[in-house]
C-alpha positions in Angstrom: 97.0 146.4 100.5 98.0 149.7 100.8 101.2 150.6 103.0 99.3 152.9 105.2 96.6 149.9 106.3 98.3 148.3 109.3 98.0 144.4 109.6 97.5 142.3 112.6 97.7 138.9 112.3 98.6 135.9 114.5 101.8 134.0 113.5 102.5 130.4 113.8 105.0 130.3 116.6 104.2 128.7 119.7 107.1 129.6 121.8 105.5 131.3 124.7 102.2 130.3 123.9 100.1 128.6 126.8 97.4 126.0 125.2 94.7 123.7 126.5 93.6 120.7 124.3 90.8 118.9 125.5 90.4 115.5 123.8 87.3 113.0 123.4 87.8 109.7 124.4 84.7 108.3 122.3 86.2 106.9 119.2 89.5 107.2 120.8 91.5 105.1 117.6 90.9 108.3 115.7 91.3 111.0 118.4 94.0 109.3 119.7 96.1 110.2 116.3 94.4 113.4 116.3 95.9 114.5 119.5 99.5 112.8 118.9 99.5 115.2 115.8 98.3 118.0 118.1 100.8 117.4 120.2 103.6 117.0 117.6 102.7 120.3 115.6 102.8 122.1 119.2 106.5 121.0 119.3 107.3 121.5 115.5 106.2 125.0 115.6 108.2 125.7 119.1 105.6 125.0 121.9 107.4 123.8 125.1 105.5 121.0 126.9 105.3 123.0 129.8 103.3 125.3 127.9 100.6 122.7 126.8 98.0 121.2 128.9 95.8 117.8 128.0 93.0 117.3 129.0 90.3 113.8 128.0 86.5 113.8 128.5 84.1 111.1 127.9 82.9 112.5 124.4 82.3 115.6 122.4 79.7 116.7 124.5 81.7 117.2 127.3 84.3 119.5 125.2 82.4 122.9 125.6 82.0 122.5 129.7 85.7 121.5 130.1 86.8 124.2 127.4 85.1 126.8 129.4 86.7 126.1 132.5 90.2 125.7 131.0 89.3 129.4 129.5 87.9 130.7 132.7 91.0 129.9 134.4 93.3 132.1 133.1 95.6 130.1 132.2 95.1 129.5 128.4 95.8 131.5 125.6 93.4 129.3 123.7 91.4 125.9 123.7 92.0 123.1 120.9 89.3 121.0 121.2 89.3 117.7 119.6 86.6 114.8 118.5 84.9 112.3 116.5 81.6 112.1 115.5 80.0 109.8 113.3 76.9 109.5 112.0 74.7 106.4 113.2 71.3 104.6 112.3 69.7 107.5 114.8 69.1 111.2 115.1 72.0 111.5 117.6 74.5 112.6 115.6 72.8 115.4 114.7 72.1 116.6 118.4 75.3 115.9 119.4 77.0 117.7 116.4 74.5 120.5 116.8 75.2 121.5 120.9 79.2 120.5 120.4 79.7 123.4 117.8 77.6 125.6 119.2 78.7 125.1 122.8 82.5 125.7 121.4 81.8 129.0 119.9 79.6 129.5 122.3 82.8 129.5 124.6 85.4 131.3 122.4 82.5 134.1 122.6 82.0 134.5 126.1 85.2 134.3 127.3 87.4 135.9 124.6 89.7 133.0 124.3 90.0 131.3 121.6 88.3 128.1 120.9 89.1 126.0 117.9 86.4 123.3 116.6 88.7 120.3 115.6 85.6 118.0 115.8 85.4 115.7 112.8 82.3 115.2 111.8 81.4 112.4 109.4 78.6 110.3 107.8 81.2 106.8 108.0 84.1 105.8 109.4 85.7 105.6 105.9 85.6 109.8 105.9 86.4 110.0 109.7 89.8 108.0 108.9 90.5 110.2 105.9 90.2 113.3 108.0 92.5 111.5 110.4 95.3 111.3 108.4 94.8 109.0 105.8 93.9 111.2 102.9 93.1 114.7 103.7 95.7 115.7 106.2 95.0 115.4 110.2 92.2 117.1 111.7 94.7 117.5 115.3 97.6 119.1 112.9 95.0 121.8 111.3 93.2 122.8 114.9 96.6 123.1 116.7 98.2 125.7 114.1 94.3 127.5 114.4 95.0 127.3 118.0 98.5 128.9 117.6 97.6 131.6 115.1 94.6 132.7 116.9 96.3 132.8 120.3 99.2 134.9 119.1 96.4 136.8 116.7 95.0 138.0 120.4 97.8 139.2 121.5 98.2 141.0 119.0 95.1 142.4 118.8 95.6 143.4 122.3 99.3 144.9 122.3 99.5 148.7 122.8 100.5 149.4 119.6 97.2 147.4 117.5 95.7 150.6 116.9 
């Protein structure tokens, strides 16, 4: 990229960086290790606890109402929202898949903070566990650091001197 091109980009340091993660309880032994992940990349990359609210819900339906409240308030630089959805013997899945995502970036939209999709979504419990940990890194770990970037990302994009 040329020199003359300036870059804005958000950086992974959460010192100074106020988060909400909301948190499904339905299928709580994986989103349980989701958000102890969340919570632990928070600290690694310099978040103070004060800094970090937690907040559970019944399940992944519930995410986009409490996320947009937690945005409306003010108080958030972003919204982590975390949950676990796997496929049964019915339609469901697919309805409640369908209205979580779009009711997340629904929020991000509206209100201009950031709201990061850490749903898994999987057809068995086999790739839900996986995406917990087990084999493919932890879905809480990846939506956190999204959370950070994007957070500091806004700021920057809103500092006097981003244009």
């Amino acid at each position: 990229m040329p020199d003359s091109v300036r870059r804005v980009e958000g950086s992974l340091d959460a010192s100074g960086v106020r988060l909400a993660l909301v948190v499904s309880r339905f299928n709580d032994y994986l989103t349980r290790h989701m958000e102890l992940s969340a919570v632990e990349t928070f600290q690694r990359l310099g978040g103070h606890a004060a800094d970090l609210a937690v907040a559970h819900v019944p399940g992944s339906l519930e995410l986009p109402v409490t996320a947009k409240a937690m945005a409306e308030s003010g108080r958030y630089d972003a919204v982590i929202c975390l949950g676990c959805v796997i496929r049964g013997e019915t339609d469901h899945y697919d309805h409640v898949c369908q209205q979580t995502s779009k009711g997340l970036r629904e929020v991000g939209t509206a209100t201009g903070v950031p709201c990061i999709f850490g749903v898994i979504t999987a057809d068995t419990v086999e790739q839900a566990v996986n995406r917990v940990g087990v084999k493919l890194g932890n879905q809480g770990e990846k939506a956190m650091m999204a959370g950070v970037e994007m957070a500091n990302l806004m700021k920057a994009v809103a500092a006097p001197d981003a244009g």
